[in-house]
N, C-alpha and C positions, 0 to 999 in steps of 0.2 A: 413048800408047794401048796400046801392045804392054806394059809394065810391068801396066794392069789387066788384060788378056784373061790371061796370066801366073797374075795373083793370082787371079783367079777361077777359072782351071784349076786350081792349088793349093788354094785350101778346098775344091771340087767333087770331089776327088785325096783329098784330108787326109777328108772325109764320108765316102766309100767305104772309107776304110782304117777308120775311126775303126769303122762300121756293124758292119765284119768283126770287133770286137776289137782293132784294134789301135791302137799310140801312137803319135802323130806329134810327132816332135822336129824342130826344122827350124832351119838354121843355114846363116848368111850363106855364097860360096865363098871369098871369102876367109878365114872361119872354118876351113873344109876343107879347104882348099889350103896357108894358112900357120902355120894353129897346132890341126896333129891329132891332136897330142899330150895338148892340152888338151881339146879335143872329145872325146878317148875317155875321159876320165878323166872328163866331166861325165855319160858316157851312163855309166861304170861307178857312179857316183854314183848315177841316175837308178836304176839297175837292183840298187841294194844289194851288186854286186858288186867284191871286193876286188884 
C-alpha cells in the first residue's frame, strides 16, 4: 500500500510541477545512485545540451 500512496504523491508532485512549466524526468535510485554518469548524459540529451 505504501508503494501507491508513493505514486500518487508523485503524479499529484509531477501535476504541480508540470502546471508551473516545468518537465519531469523521473528515474529509478538505483539509476541515481549507480549509474549518474549516464543519467546526466540523457538529461544533457533531453535538454540539447553538449
Amino acid at each position: 500500500m505504501i508503494g501507491l500512496v508513493n505514486l500518487k504523491k508523485d503524479e499529484l508532485r509531477d501535476q504541480d510541477l508540470k502546471s508551473m512549466g516545468f518537465t519531469v524526468l523521473r528515474y529509478e535510485n538505483q539509476y541515481v545512485f549507480g549509474e549518474l554518469e549516464h543519467l546526466l548524459e540523457d538529461i544533457k540529451k533531453y535538454c540539447n545540451v553538449e
